[in-house]
C-alpha positions in Angstrom: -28.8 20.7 3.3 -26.6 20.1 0.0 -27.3 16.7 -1.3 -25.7 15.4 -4.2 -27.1 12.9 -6.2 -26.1 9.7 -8.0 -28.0 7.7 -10.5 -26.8 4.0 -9.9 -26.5 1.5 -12.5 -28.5 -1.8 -12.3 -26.9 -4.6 -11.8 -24.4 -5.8 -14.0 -26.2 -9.0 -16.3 -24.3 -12.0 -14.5 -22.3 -14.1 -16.4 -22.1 -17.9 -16.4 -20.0 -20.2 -17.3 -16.7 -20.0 -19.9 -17.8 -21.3 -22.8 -21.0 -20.5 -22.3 -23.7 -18.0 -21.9 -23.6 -14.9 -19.3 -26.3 -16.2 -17.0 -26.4 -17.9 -13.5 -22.8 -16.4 -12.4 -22.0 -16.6 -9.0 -19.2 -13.7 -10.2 -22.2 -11.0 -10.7 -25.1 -12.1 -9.2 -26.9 -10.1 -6.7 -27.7 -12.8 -4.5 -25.0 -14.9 -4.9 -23.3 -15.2 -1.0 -19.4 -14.6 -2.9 -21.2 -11.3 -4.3 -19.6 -8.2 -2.6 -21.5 -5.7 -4.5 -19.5 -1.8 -3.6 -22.7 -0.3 -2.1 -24.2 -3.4 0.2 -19.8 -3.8 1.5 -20.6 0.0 1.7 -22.8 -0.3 4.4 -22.3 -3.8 5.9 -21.8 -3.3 10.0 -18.2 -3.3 10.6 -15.4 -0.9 11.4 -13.0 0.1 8.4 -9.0 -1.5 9.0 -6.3 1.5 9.0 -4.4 -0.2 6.2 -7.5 0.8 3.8 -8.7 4.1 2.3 -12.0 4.6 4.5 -15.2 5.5 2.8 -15.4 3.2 -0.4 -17.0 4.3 -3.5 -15.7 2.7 -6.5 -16.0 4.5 -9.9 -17.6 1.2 -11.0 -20.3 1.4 -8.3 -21.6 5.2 -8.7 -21.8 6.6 -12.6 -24.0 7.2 -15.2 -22.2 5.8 -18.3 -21.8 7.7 -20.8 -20.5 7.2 -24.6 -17.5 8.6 -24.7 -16.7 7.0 -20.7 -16.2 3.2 -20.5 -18.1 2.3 -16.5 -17.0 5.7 -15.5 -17.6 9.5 -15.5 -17.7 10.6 -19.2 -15.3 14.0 -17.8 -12.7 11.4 -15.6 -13.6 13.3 -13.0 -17.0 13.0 -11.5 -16.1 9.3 -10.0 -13.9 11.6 -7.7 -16.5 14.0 -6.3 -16.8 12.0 -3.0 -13.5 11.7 -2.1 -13.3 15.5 -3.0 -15.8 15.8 -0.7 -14.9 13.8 1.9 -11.3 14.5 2.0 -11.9 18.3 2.0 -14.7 19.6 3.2 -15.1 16.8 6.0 -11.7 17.5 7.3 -12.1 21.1 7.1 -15.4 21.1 8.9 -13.7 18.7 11.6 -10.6 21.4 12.7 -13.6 23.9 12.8 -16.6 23.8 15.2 -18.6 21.2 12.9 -18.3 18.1 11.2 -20.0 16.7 8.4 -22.1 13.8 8.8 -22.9 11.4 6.3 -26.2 9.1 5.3 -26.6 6.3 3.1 -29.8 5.1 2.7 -29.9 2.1 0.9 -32.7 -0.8 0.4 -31.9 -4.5 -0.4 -28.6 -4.3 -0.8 -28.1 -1.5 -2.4 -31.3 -2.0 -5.4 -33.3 1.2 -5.6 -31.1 3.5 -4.0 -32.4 6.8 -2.4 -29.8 9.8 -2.8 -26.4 10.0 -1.1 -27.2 12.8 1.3 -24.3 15.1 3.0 -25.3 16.7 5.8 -23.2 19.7 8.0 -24.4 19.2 11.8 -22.9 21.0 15.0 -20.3 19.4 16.6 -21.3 18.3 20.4 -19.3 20.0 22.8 -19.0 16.5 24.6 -17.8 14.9 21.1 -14.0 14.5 21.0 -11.4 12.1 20.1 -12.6 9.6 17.9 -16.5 10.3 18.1 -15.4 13.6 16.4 -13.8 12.1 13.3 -16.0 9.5 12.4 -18.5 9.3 9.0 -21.6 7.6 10.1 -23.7 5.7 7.8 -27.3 4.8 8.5 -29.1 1.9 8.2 -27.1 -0.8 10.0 -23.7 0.6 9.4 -20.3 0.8 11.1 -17.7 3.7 11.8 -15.2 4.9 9.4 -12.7 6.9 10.3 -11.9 9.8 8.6 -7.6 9.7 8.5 -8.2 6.5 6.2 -9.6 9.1 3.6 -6.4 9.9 2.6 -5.0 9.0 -1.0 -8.6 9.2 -2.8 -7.1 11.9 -4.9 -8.9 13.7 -7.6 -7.1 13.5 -10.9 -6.0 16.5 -12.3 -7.5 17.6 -15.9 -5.0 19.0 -18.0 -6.2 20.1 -21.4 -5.2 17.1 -23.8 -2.8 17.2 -27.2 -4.4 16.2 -30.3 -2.1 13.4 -30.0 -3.5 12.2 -26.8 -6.7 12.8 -28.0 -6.2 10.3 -31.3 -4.8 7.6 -28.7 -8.0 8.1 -26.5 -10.1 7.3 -29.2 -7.7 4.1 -30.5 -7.7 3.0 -27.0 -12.0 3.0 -26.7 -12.1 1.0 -30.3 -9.7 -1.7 -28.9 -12.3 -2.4 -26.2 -14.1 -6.0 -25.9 -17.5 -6.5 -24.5 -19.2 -9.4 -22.7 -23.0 -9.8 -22.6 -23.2 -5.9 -22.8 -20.1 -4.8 -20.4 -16.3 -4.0 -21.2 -14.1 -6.8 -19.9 -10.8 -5.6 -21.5 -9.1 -4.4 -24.4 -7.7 -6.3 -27.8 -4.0 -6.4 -28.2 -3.9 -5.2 -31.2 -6.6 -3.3 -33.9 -4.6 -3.1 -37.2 -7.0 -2.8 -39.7 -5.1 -3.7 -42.2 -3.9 -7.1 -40.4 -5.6 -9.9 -42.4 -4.6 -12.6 -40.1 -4.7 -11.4 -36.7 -3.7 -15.1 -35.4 -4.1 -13.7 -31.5 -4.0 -10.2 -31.6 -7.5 -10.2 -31.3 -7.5 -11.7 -27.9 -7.5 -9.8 -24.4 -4.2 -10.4 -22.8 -3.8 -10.1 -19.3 0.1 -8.8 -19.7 -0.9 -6.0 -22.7 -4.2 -5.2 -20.4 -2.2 -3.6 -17.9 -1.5 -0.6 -19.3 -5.2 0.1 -20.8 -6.1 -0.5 -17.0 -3.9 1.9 -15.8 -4.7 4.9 -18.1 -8.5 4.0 -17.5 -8.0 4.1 -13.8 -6.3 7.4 -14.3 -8.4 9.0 -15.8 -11.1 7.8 -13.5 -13.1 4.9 -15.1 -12.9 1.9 -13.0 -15.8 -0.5 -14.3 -13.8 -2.3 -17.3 -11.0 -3.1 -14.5 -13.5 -4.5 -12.4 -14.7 -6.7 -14.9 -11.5 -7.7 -16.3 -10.6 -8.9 -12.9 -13.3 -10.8 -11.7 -13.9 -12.3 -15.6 -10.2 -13.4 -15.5 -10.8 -14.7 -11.9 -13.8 -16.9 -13.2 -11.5 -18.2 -16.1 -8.7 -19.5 -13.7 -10.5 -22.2 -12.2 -11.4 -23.5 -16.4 -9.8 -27.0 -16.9 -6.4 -26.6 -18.3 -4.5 -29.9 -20.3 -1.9 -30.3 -22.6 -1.7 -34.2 -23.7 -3.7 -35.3 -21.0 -1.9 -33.6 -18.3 -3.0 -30.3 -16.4 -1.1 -27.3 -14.6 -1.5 -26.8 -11.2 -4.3 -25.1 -9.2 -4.0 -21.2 -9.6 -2.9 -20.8 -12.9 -3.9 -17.7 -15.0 -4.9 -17.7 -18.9 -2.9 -16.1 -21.1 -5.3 -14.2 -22.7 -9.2 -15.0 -23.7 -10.9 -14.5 -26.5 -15.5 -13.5 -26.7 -16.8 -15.8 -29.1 -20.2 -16.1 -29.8 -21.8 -19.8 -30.7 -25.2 -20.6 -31.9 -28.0 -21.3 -30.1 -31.1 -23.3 -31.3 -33.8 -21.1 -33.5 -31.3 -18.7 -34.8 -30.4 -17.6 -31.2 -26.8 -17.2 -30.3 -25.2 -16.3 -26.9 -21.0 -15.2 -26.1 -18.9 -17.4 -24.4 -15.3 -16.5 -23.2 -12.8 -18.4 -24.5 -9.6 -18.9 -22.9 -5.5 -19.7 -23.7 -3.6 -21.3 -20.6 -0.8 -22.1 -23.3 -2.2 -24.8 -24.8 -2.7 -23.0 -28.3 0.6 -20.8 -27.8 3.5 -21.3 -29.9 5.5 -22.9 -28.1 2.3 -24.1 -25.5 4.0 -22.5 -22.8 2.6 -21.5 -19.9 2.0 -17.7 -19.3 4.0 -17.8 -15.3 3.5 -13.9 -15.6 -0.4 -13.6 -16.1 -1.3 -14.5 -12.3 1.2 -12.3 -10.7 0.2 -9.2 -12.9 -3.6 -10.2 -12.0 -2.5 -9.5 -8.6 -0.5 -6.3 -9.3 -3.3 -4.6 -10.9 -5.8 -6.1 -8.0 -3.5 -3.8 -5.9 -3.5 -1.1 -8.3 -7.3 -0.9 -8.6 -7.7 -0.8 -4.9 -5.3 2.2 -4.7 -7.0 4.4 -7.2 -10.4 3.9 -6.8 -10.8 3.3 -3.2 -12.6 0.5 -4.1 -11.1 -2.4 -1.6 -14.5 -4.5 -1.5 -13.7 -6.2 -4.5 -10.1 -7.6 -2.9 -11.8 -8.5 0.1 -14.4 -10.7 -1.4 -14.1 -14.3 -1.0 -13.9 -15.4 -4.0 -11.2 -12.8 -4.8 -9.5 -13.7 -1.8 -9.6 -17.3 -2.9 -7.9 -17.0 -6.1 -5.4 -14.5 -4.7 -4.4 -17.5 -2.6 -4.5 -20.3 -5.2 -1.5 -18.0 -7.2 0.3 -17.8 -4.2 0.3 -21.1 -3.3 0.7 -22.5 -7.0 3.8 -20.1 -7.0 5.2 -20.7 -3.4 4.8 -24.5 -3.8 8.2 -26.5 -2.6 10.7 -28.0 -5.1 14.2 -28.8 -5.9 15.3 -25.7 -6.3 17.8 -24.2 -3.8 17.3 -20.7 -4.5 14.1 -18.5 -3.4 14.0 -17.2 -7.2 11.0 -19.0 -9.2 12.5 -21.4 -11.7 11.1 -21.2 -15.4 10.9 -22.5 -18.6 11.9 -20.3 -21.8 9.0 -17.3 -23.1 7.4 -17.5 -20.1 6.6 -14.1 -20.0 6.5 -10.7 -22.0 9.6 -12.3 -24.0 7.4 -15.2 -24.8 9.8 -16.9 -27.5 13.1 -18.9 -27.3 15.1 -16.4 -26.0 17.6 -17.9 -23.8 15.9 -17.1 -20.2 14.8 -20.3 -18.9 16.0 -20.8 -15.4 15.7 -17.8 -13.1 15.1 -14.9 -15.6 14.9 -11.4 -13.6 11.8 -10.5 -15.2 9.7 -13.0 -13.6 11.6 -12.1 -10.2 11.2 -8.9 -10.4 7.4 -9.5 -11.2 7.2 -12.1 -8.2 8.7 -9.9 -5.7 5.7 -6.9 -6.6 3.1 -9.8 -6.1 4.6 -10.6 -2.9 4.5 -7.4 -1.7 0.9 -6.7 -3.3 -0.5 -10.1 -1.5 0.8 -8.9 1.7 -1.3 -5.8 2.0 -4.3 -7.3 0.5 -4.5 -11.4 2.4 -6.8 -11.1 5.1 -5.2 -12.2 8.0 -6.9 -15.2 9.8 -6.2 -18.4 11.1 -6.4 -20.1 7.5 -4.2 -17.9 6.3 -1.7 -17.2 8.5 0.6 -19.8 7.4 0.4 -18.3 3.9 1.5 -15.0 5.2 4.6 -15.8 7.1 5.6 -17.8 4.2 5.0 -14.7 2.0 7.3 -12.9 5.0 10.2 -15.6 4.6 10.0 -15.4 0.7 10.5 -11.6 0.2 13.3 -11.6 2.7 15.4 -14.2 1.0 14.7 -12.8 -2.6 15.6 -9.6 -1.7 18.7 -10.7 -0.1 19.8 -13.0 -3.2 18.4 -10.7 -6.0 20.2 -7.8 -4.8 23.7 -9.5 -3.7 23.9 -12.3 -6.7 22.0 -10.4 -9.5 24.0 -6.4 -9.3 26.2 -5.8 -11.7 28.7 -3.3 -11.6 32.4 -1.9 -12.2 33.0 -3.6 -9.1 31.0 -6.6 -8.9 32.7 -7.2 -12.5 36.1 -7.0 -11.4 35.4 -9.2 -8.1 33.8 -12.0 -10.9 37.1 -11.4 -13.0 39.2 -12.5 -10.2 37.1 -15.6 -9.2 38.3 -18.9 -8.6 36.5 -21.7 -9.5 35.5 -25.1 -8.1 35.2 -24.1 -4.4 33.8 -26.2 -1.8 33.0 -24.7 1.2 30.4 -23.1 2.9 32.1 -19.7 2.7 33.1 -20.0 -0.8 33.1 -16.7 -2.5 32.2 -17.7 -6.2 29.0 -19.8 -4.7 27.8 -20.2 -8.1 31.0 -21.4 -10.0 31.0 -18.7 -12.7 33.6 -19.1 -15.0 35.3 -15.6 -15.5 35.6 -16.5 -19.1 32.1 -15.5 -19.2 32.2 -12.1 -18.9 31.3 -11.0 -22.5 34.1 -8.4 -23.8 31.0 -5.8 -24.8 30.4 -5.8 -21.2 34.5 -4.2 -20.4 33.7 -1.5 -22.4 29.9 -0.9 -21.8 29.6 -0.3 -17.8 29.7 2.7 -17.1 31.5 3.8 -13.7 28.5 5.1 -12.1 26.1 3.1 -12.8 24.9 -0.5 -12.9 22.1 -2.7 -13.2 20.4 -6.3 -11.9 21.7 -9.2 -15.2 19.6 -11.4 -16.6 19.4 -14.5 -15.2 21.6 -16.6 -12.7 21.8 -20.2 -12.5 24.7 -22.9 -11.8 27.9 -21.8 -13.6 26.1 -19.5 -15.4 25.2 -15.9 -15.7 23.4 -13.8 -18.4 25.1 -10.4 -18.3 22.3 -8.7 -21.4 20.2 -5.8 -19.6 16.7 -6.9 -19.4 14.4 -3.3 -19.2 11.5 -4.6 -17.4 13.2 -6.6 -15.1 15.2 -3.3 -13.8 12.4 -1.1 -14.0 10.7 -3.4 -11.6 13.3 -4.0 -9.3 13.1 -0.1 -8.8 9.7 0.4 -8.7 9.0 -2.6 -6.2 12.3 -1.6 -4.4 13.6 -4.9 -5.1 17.0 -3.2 -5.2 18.4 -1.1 -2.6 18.1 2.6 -2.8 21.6 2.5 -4.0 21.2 0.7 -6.5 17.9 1.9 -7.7 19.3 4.8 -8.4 22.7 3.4 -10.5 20.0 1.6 -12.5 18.3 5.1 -13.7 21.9 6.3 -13.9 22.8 3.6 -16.1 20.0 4.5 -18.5 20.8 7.7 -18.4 24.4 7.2 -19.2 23.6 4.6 -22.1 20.6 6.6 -23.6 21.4 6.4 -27.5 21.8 2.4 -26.6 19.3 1.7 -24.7 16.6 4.0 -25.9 17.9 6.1 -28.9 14.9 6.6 -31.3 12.2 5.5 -29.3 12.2 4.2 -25.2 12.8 1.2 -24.8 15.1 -1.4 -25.3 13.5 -4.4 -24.2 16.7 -6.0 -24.0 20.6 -5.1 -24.8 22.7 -6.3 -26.6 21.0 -8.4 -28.9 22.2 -11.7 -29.9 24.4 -11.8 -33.4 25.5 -14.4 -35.9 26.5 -18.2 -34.3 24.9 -17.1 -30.8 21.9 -16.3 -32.2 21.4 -19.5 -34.2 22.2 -21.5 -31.2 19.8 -19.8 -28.5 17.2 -18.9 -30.8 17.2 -21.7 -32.8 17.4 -19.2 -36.1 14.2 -17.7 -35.1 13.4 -15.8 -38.1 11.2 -12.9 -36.0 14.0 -12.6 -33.5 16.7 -11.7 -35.7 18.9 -9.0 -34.3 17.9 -5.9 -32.9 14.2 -7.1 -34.0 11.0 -7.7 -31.9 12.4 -9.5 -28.5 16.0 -10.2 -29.4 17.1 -6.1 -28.9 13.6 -4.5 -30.3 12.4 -1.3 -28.9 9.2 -1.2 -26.7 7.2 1.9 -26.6 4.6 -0.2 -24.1 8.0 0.0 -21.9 7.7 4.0 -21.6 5.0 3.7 -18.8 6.8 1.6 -16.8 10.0 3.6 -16.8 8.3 6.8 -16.2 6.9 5.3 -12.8 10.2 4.1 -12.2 11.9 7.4 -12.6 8.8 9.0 -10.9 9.4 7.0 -7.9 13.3 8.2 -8.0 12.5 12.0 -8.5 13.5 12.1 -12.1 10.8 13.4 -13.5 13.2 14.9 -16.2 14.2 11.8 -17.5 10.7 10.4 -17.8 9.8 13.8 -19.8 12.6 13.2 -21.9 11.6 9.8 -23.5 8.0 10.4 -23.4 8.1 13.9 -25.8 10.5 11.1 -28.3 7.7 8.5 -27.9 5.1 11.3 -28.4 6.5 12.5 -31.7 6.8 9.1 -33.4 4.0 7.3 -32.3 1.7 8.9 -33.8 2.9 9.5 -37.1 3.7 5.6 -37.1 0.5 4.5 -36.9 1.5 3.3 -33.2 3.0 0.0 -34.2 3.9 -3.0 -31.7 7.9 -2.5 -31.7 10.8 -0.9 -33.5 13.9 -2.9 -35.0 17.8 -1.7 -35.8 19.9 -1.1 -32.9 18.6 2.5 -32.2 15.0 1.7 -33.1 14.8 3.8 -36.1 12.7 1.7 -37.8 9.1 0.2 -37.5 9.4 -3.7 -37.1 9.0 -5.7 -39.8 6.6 -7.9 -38.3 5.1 -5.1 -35.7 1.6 -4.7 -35.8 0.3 -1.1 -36.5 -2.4 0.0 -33.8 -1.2 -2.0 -30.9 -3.1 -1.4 -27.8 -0.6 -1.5 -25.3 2.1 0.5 -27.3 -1.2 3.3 -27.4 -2.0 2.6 -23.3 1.5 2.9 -22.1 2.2 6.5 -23.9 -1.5 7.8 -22.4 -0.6 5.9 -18.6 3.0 7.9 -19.0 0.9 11.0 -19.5 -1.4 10.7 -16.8 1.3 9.7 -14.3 3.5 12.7 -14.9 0.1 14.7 -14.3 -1.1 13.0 -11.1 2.3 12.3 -9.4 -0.4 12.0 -6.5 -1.7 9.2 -8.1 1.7 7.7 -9.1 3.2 7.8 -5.9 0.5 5.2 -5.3 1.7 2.4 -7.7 5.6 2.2 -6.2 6.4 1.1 -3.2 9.5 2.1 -0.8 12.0 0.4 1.4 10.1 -2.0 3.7 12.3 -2.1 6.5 9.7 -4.7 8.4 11.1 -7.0 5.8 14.9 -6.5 6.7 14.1 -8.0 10.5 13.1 -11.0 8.9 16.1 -13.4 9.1 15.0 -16.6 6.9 18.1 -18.8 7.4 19.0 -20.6 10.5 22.1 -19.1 11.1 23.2 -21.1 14.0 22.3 -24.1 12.1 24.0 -23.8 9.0 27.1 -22.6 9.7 26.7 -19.5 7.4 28.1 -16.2 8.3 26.2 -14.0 6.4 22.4 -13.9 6.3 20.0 -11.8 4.3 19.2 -8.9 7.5 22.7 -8.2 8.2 23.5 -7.9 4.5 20.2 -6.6 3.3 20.5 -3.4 5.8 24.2 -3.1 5.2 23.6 -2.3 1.7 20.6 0.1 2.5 22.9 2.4 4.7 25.8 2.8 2.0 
């Protein structure tokens, strides 16, 4: 009999409260009912959904930490063993004459847990069908079946550049601990930065990437946290001038402080930022639907699903959902939002319907859909998840495309229709069309704008938002690929020096006074007003991943790769081809080190990546939202949505 064995860490010290000390926590207490530790979900009694990856073993749940590994397997590989295991040898045994059965034997929940033992029995002539492909799991334990193994893929190990190995080690100093655990990483760690204001803070935004590269390189246990720590925070009272943001809401970012005790004792506490001390106070609309992105994400790559199926999870999951799906005035099924309401988190002109957010929403949708447990609380919630990704799709991808011929149809508009088949339903003004934009599109390509409102469109090239729309498939096939084609054509403008842009053009002379109120850090080409991003170069490598352009993704990673580095890995870049550091970026900044190691990984585990996009739902293009024979209109989001899939 082979066994292999797995030391199992005790459980995590629960935390308490925000603001103060890590006890009592309902978030991390064993016997707390909301507490779904990953080996008593392991073997509760139930049957395993097809829509999850079967046999669960989080990297969170079965390691022996080590110093140089943060929760997980100090080689990135070990958390993977199971899945090897499982995934090979028990599929291999199954074609042949045996199959492999599996024990768990566990005590109290999963305390003082005996080895996992694999065991190769003969397969009984009368055992066929699904009998034959099932992992059983004593001790009170349901069936798994074995085709929901799939995607537990081991990460490959590729020897690593001395320039990876540097932002390893920059990317382990930046992370925070709580009551003895890892709960995220600081945005920046400049040591030379004598007044960090917030850089010292975890940021849910700037965390993503750190996730992503720890997750890929198989340590899952600082995710965990982050998630569930975050989780804990959003249900922290939240006022600005005695009023408070609705239910739901995600902090910005929290800080660990640590306040005294009595008798020279002290105790951390996690501070939170809904907006209330940002400049600005604005509220962070981004943070929840990223918390949800990465939820999904962490499911996906560590086979870890328990912890999205928890009720507490589940419950938060539903407050952002609801907080964001709430009715309004607003006629359009875009979220409506205030200026620096997300990455670009200055006056910068977006407020309204800025493609970012969109683009952001639209991944959440799709994320909540897989993950909601379906039941009769929450079925209401789902079909209006349903109706809300049909009509965005529909009216981000035939309002928000820009094109040679989508610019020439504006050019011709006429103005001040009323009707219901009016074909300028927005009243644009084709005075609008800035003259850079004649000269700048190229006749291949095109890309989603910046923001539509009422007599009103922002024509600048946002990066995230179209990286997004690909990598969700927000935008058709077609047009996913004239985005990357765009980029491609428009290299030396959009990522010259160093990927990316974070927007183009920037805003010059009398425009920029007006929008940006003479910001003095968004001058332009500087920081969010046409600054370079190299936290960007993760998200367009899964983007051209997703499109088979792995070239392309190679390309602006070995640029990034030989600047970085050498820069001292600072925030952004300024001048209109990002030749220079910017003159108020922050050397050391985490998320500018986690998105170069992320883009790494991906383009070594394509495997791995493949899990992070998604493709053409076609479900979704069934789903008529409007009332045709109600409203009179003649066009509604299936007819057009598929119509534009097939060209």
């Amino acid at each position: 009999m082979n066994t292999i064995r797995f030391l199992i860490k005790p459980a995590m010290k629960p935390t308490s409260k925000i603001l103060v000390s890590c006890r009592n926590s309902q978030f991390f207490n064993p016997n707390s009912q909301t507490q779904a530790h990953p080996f008593r979900v392991l073997v509760a009694p139930r049957f395993i959904h097809n829509t999850h990856m079967a046999f669960r073993f989080p990297s969170s749940g079965f390691y022996q930490s080590k110093p140089n590994g943060i929760g997980g397997f100090s080689n990135g590989r070990v958390s993977y063993i199971v899945s090897r295991v499982l995934s090979t040898s028990v599929e291999t045994r199954v074609n042949e004459n045996s199959f492999e059965r599996i024990y768990v034997q566990g005590n109290n929940g999963g305390m003082n847990v005996k080895p996992l033992v694999v065991e190769r029995i003969d397969k009984d002539e009368n055992l066929v069908g699904e009998e034959g492909s099932r992992i059983e799991v004593e001790g009170g334990v349901g069936d798994v079946n074995l085709r929901n193994l799939e995607g537990l893929i081991e990460p490959k190990v590729v020897e690593e550049s001395e320039v990876e190995k540097e932002a390893w080690r920059l990317l382990r100093e930046a992370v925070v601990y709580y009551c003895g655990s890892p709960v995220g990483t600081v945005a920046a760690n400049d040591p030379g930065d004598k007044q960090p204001l917030n850089y010292d803070q975890v940021f849910i935004r700037d965390f993503v990437p750190s996730a992503l590269a720890f997750l890929l390189k198989g340590e899952g246990e600082i995710v965990r946290n982050f998630l569930l720590h975050t989780l804990q925070l959003q249900s922290w009272e939240k006022t600005v001038d005695c009023y408070s943001p609705g239910q739901g809401l995600m902090p910005a970012s929290f800080k660990v402080r640590t306040v005294p005790l009595d008798e020279n004792k002290y105790e951390e506490v996690l501070d939170p930022d809904f907006g209330e001390s940002a400049i600005g106070r604005v509220a962070p609309v981004d943070s929840g639907l990223w918390w949800i992105i990465l939820l999904r994400a962490y499911g996906k790559l560590t086979g870890d699903y328990a912890l999205q199926e928890r009720v507490d999870v589940q419950t938060g999951l539903k407050m952002i959902l609801n907080l964001c799906l709430t009715d309004g005035f607003d006629m359009f099924p875009s979220l409506l939002v205030t200026d620096g309401s997300c990455m670009i988190d200055r006056r910068m002109g977006i407020h309204g319907h800025p493609l970012e957010i969109q683009a952001l929403f639209y991944s959440a949708l799709r994320c909540s859909r897989e993950m909601l447990a379906v039941n009769d609380g929450s079925k209401n919630l789902v079909r209006a998840i349903n109706n809300r990704l049909s009509a965005l799709s529909f009216h981000i991808r035939e309002y928000y495309w820009v094109d040679m011929k989508k610019i020439n149809e504006i050019y011709r508009y006429k103005t001040e229709e009323y009707s219901m088949d009016a074909t300028n339903k927005f009243n644009i003004y084709p005075e609008q069309i800035p003259s850079w934009l004649m000269d700048w599109i190229p006749e291949e390509g095109g890309y989603m704008m910046g923001n539509l409102q009422p007599a009103h469109m922002d024509f600048r090239f946002f990066t995230l938002g179209n990286l997004w729309s690909i990598v969700s498939s927000l935008g058709t096939p077609r047009q996913n690929t004239a985005m990357l084609n765009l980029i491609e054509a428009k290299w030396d403008d959009l990522v010259g020096h160093m990927p990316l842009k974070i927007c183009y053009p920037a805003f010059e002379f009398e425009e920029w006074r007006i929008i940006t109120g003479s910001d003095p850090k968004n001058t332009p080409w500087s920081y969010h007003n046409g600054g370079s991003w190299p936290t960007l170069l993760w998200q367009f490598t899964l983007a051209c991943m997703k499109m088979g352009r792995f070239e392309l993704a190679q390309k602006a990673v070995d640029l990034a790769e030989k600047r970085l580095p050498v820069d001292h890995w600072p925030e952004y870049y300024d001048t209109r081809t990002g030749r220079f550091i910017g003159k108020q970026a922050r050397h050391f900044q985490t998320w500018t080190v986690a998105g170069f190691l992320a883009s790494k990984l991906l383009l070594q585990n394509p495997e791995m990546a493949s899990m992070l996009f998604w493709e053409e739902d076609y479900e979704l293009l069934e789903i008529c939202v409007c009332a045709l024979n109600k409203s009179g209109r003649k066009k509604c989001s299936r007819f057009a949505a598929k119509s534009q899939i097939l060209v």
